[in-house]
C-alpha positions as CSV (number, residue, x, y, z in Angstrom):
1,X,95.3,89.0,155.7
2,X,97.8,87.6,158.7
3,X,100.5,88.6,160.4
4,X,103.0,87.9,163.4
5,X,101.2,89.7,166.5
6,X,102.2,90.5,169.9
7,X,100.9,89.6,173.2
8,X,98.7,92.7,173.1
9,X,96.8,91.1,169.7
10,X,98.5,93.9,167.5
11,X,100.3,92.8,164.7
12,X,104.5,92.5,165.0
13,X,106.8,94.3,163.3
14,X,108.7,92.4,160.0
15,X,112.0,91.7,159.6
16,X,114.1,91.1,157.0
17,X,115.0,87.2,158.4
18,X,110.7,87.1,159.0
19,X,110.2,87.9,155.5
20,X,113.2,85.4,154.0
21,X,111.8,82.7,156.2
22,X,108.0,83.0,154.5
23,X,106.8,79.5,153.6
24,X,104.3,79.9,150.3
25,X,101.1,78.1,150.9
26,X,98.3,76.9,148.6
27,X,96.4,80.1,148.8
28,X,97.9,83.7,148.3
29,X,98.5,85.7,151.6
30,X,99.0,89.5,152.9
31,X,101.3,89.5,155.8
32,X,101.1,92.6,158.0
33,X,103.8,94.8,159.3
34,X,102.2,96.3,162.2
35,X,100.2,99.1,162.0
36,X,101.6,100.8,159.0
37,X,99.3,100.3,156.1
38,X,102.1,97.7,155.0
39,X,101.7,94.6,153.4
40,X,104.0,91.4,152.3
41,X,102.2,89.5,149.5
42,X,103.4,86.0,148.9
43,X,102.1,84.2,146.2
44,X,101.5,80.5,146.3
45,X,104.3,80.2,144.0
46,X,107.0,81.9,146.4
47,X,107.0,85.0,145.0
48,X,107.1,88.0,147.4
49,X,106.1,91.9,147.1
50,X,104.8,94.8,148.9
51,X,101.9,96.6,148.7
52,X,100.1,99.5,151.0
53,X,96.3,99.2,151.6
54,X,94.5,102.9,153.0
55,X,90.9,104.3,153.3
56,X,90.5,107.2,150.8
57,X,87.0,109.3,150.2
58,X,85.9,106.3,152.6
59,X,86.7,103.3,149.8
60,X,89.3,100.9,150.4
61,X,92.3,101.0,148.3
62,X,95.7,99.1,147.5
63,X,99.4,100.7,146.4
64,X,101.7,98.1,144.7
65,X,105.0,99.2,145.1
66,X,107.9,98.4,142.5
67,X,109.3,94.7,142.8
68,X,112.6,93.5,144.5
69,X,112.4,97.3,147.0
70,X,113.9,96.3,150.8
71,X,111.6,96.3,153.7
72,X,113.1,99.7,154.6
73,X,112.6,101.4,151.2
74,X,109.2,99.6,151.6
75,X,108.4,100.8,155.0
76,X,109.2,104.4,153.8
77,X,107.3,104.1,150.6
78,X,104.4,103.3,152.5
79,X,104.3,106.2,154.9
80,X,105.2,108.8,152.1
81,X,102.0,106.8,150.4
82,X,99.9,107.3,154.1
83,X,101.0,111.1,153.7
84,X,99.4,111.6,150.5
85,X,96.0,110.0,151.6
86,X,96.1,113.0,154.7
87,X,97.2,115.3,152.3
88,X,94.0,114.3,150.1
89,X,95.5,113.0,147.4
90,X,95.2,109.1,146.1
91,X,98.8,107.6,145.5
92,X,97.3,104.9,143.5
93,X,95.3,107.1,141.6
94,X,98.2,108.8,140.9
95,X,100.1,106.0,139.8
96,X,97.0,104.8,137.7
97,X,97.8,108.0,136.0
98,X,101.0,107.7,135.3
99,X,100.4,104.7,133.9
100,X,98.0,105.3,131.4
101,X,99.7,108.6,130.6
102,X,102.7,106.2,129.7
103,X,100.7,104.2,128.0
104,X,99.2,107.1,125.5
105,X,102.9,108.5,125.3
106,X,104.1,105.2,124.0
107,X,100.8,105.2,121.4
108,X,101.6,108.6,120.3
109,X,105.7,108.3,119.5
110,X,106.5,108.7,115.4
111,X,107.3,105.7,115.1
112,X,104.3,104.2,116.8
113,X,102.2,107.1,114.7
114,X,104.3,106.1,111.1
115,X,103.6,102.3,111.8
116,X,100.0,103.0,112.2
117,X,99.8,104.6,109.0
118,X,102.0,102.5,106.8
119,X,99.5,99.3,108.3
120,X,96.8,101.1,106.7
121,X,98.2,102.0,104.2
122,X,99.0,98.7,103.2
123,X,95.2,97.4,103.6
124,X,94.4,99.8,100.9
125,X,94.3,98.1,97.4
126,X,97.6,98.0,95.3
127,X,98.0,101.1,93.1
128,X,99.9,104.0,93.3
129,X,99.9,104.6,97.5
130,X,101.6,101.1,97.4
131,X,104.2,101.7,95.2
132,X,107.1,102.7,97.7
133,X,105.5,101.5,101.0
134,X,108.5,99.3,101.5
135,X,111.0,101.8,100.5
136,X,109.2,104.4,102.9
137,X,109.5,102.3,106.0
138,X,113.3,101.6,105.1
139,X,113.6,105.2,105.0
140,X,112.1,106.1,108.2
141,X,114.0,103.0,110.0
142,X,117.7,104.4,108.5
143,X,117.3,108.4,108.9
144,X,113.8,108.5,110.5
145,X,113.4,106.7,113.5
146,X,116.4,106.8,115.3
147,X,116.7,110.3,115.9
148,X,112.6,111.2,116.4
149,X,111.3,107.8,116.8
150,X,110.7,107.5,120.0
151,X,109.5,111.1,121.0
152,X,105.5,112.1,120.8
153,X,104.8,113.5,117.9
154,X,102.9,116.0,120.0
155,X,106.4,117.3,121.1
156,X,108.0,117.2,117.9
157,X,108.4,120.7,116.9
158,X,109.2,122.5,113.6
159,X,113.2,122.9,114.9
160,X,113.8,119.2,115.3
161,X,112.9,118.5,111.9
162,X,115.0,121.4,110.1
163,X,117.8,119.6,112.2
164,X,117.2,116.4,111.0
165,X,116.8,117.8,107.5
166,X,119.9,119.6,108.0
167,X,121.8,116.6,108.8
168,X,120.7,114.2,105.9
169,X,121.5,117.3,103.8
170,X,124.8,117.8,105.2
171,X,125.5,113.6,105.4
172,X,126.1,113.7,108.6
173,X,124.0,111.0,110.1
174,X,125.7,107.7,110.9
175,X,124.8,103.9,111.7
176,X,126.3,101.4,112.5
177,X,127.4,101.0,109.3
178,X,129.2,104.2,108.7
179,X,128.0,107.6,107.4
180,X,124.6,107.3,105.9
181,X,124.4,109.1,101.7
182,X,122.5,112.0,102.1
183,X,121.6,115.2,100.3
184,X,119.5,117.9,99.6
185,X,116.8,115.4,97.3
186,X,117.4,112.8,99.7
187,X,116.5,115.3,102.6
188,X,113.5,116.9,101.0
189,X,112.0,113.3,100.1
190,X,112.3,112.6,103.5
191,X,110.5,116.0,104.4
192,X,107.7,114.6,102.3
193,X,107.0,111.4,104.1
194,X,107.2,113.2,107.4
195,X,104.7,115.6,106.3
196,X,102.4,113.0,105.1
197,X,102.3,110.8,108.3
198,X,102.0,114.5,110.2
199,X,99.2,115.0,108.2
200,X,97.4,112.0,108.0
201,X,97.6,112.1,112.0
202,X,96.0,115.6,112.1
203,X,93.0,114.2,110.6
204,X,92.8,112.0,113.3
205,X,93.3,114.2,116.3
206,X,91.7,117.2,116.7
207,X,94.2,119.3,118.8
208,X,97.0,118.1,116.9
209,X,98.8,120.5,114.7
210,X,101.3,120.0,111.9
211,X,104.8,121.8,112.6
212,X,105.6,121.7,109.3
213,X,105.4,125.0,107.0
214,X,106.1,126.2,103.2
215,X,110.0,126.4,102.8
216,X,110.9,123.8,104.8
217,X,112.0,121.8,101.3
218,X,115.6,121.4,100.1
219,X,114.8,121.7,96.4
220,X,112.6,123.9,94.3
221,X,109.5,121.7,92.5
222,X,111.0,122.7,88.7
223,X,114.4,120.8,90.6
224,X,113.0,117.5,91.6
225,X,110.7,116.3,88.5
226,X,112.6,115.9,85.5
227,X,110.9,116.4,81.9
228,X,114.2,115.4,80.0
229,X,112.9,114.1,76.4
230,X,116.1,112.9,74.0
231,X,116.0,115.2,70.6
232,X,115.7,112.7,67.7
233,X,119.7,113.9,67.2
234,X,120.5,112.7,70.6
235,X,118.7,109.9,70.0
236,X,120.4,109.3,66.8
237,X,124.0,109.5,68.5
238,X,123.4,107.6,71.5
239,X,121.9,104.7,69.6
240,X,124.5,104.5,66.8
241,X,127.3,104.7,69.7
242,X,125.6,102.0,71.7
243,X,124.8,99.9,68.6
244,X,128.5,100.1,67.4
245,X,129.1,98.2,70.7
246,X,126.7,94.5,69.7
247,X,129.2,92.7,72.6
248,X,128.5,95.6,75.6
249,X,125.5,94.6,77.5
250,X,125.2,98.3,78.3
251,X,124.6,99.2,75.1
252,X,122.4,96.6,74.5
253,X,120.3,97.2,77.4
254,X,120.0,100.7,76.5
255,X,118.7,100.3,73.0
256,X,116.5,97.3,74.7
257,X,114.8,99.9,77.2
258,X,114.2,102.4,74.3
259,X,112.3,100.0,72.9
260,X,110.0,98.5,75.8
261,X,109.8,102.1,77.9
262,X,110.9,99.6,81.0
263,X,113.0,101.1,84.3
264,X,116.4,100.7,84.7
265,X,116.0,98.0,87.1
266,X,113.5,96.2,85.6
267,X,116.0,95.8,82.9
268,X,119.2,94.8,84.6
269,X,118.1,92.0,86.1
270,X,116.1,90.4,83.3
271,X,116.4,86.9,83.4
272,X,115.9,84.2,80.1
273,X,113.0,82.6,82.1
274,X,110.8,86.3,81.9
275,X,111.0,86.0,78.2
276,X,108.1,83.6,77.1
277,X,105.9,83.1,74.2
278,X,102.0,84.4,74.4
279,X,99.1,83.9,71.6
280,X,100.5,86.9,70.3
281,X,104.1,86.4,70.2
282,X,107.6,86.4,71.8
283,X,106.7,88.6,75.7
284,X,108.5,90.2,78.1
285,X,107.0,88.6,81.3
286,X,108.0,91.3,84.4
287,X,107.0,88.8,88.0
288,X,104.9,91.2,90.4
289,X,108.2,90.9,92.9
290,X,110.3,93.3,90.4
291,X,107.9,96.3,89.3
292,X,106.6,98.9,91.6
293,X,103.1,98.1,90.8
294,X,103.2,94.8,92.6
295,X,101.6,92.9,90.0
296,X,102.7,90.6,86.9
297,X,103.0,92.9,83.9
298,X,103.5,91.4,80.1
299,X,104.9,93.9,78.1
300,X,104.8,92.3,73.9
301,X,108.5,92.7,72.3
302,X,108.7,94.1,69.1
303,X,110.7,92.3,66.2
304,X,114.1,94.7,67.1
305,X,113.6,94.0,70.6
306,X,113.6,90.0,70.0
307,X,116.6,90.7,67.6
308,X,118.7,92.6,70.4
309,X,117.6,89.6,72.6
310,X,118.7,87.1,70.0
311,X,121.8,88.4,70.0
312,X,122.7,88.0,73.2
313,X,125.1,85.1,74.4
314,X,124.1,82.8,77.0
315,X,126.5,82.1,80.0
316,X,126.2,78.4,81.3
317,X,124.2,78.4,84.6
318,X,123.3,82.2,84.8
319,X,120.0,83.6,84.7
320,X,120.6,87.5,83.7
321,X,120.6,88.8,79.9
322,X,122.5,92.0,80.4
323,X,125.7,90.7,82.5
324,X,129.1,91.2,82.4
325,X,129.7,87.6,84.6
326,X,126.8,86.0,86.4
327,X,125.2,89.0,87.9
328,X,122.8,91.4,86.4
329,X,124.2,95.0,85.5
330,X,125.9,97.4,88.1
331,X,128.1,100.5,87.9
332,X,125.6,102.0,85.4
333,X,127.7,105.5,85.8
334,X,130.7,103.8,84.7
335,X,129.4,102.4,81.6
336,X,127.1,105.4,81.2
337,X,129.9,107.8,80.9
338,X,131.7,106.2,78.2
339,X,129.0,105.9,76.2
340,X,128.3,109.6,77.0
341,X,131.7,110.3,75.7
342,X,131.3,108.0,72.5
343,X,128.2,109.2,72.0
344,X,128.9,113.2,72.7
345,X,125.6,113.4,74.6
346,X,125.6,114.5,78.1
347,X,123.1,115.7,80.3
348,X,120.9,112.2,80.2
349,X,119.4,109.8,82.8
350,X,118.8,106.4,82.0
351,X,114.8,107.1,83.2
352,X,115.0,109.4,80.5
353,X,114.9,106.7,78.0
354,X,111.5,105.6,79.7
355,X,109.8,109.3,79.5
356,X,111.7,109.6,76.0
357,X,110.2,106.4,74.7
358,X,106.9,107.3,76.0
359,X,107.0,110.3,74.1
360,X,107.9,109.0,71.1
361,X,104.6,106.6,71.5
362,X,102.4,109.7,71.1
363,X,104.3,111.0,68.4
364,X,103.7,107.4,67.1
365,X,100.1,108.1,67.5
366,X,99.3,105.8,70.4
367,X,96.5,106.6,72.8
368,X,97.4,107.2,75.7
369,X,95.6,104.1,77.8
370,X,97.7,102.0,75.6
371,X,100.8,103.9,76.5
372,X,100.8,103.9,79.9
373,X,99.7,100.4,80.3
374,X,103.3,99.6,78.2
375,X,104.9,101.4,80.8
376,X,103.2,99.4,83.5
377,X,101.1,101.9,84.8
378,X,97.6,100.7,86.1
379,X,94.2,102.1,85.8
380,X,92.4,103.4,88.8
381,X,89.3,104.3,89.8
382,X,86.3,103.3,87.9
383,X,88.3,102.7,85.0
384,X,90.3,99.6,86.6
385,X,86.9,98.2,88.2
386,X,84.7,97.6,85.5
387,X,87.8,97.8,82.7
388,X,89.0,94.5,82.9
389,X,91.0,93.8,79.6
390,X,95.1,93.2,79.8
391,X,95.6,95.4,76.8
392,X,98.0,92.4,75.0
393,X,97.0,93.4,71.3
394,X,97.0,97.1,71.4
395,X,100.5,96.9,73.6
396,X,101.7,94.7,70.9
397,X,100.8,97.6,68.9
398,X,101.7,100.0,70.2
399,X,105.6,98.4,70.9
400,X,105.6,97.9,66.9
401,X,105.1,101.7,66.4
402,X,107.7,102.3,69.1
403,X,110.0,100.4,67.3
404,X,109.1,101.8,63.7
405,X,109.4,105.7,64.6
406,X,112.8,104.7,66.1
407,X,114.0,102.7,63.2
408,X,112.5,105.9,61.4
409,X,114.7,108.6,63.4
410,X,117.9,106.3,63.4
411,X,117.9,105.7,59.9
412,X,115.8,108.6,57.9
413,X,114.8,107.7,54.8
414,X,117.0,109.5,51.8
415,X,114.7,112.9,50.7
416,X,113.5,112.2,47.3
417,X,115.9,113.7,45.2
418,X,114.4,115.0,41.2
419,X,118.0,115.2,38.7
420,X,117.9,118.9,37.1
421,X,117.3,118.5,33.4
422,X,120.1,120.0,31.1
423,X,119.0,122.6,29.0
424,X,118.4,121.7,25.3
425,X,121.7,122.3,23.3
426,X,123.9,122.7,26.3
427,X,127.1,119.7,26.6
């Protein structure tokens, strides 16, 4: 440490000139300003700051003070900092503190909590946790995250998630964009994901407690899972309205997802180049990037679904089966509702023809591994580890059945019908 000092050997007062006029040398330096406890610290690069060095519980310590301050605010920092050390208390102690209090704050935010969790979450292996990580993390950045995002979860209480609730319910949160869709499902989903990460951080903090209490949910449990199965007469009149439509892609696509139990999705955007040929026939070859399961899934067509494929035209330089122009299918409500009202069905979602079809498997007598691997649906557990078979020939199989007991309830056979016999003598 140096310093200007006076005649007397004491060290000189600073000034703001003095301190401007500071030539950086090769080592770093602590100029003093007097008596004070005050110190300029200029770095061999130039750079220039103030710090305040004091004796507490008999140990030397040093105060950094915020950058770019004046030598006045400096000089009054430093004797508020003096007047804490005589009070018995250690200003940089204090600030040490602060720090690290700021420092568990910023740890502790939801969003810092929810990224935490969806990183683990995604370390797991696939399977069902995976399914929706991605859409989960979308949710939390669009309705999520801005309002409760950067608060402690410690300090998130029970009343600041109704209100968020309340406003996803109500759509009344806005982005950039505009108003944000909401709703009551859209709301209670939301609730869920909230309670999970809540949870999942309670297990990892002792004194942490979940806010979150029964009735908190915008929808009843009998509201939010469907069990909608078509009747084989609903079946019957949405199929013959959809088939007496061979050019509409809708119609097509509907008949098509009866017969491979696929998602909506997964069959709007099918593409030519998914459809190959296997050592047991024509396939339906579903890429890892387009299921939920995040991993390639075959699914074997049957006969009437390569037929309904067949019959599809092929427009010059576009990929998608079902298309009205060059991109897949959109506007299913559109198309939905008139084949509703040509059909006289109502009351349908198209993910009903996925729970229908895999209904129709049992009644087909398909077990039920079989079944759900044609919907896609993995094995877990001890099952997947030491099952390691892709299920080709019995899905095969169990498509064909699909397809039969359809054909079956379309087109039921004529009763068997025995002529009455005149009686003897009669004309």
């Amino acid at each position: 440490m140096d310093g200007v000092t006076r005649g007397n050997g004491d060290p000189k007062k600073l000034t703001d000139i003095a301190i401007r006029n500071l030539k950086a040398g090769a080592a770093r330096r602590e100029i003093s300003d007097g008596k004070n406890g005050l110190f300029v610290i200029l770095q061999p690069g130039g750079r220039k700051s103030f710090a305040v060095r004091y004796r507490f519980d008999g140990r030397p310590r040093k105060l950094t003070l915020p950058r770019g301050i004046t030598l006045a605010a400096a000089r009054k920092a430093a004797a508020d900092a003096i007047h804490e050390v005589e009070q018995g208390r250690d200003p940089a102690g204090a600030k040490q503190q602060a720090k690290e209090a700021q420092r568990i704050a910023a740890a502790n935010t939801f969003r810092a909590i929810s990224e935490s969790y969806l990183e683990r979450e995604a370390k797991k292996e696939e399977g069902k946790r995976l399914r929706s990580l991605k859409w989960r993390r979308t949710l939390l950045e669009r309705l999520v995250y801005p309002t409760l995002g950067d608060r402690p979860i410690t300090v998130i209480k029970r009343r600041a998630i109704v209100e968020l609730l309340d406003a996803i319910e109500d759509g009344k949160l806005v982005n950039a964009k505009g108003p944000i869709k909401g709703g009551a499902t859209m709301a209670h989903v939301t609730l869920a994901i909230i309670r999970k990460i809540m949870r999942w951080h309670a297990t990892r903090d002792e004194d942490y407690v979940v806010p979150i209490v029964p009735g908190m949910g915008r929808i009843r449990p009998d509201e939010h899972a469907r069990s909608r199965v078509l009747t084989d007469d609903e079946l019957r009149r949405i199929w013959r309205a959809a088939e007496a439509q061979p050019n509409d892609p809708f119609a097509t696509m509907i008949r098509f997802m009866l017969l491979t139990a696929c998602r909506r999705s997964e069959a709007a955007a099918l593409t030519w180049d998914e459809i190959v040929t296997d050592d047991i026939g024509s396939c339906w070859l579903l890429p890892a990037a387009r299921n939920k399961v995040k991993v390639d899934l075959i699914r074997p067509l049957s006969k009437a679904a390569q037929d309904l494929l067949a019959a599809q035209p092929r427009i010059d330089d576009c990929p998608y089966i079902f298309t009205y122009g060059r991109r897949p299918l959109a506007a299913f409500s559109q198309c939905k509702d008139e084949l509703d009202e040509a059909s006289g069905v109502t009351g349908w979602t198209l993910h009903d023809c996925r729970r229908t079809a895999r209904t129709l498997m049992s009644r087909a007598g398909v077990i039920s591994d079989h079944a759900e691997q044609c919907l896609g649906h993995l094995l877990y557990g001890v099952r997947k580890t030491y099952n390691r078979d892709d299920f080709k020939p019995q899905k095969k199989a169990a498509f064909d059945a699909l397809a039969g007991l359809l054909d079956r309830i379309v087109n039921p056979p004529a009763a068997d019908v025995t002529p009455l016999r005149r009686p003897s003598g009669t004309p």
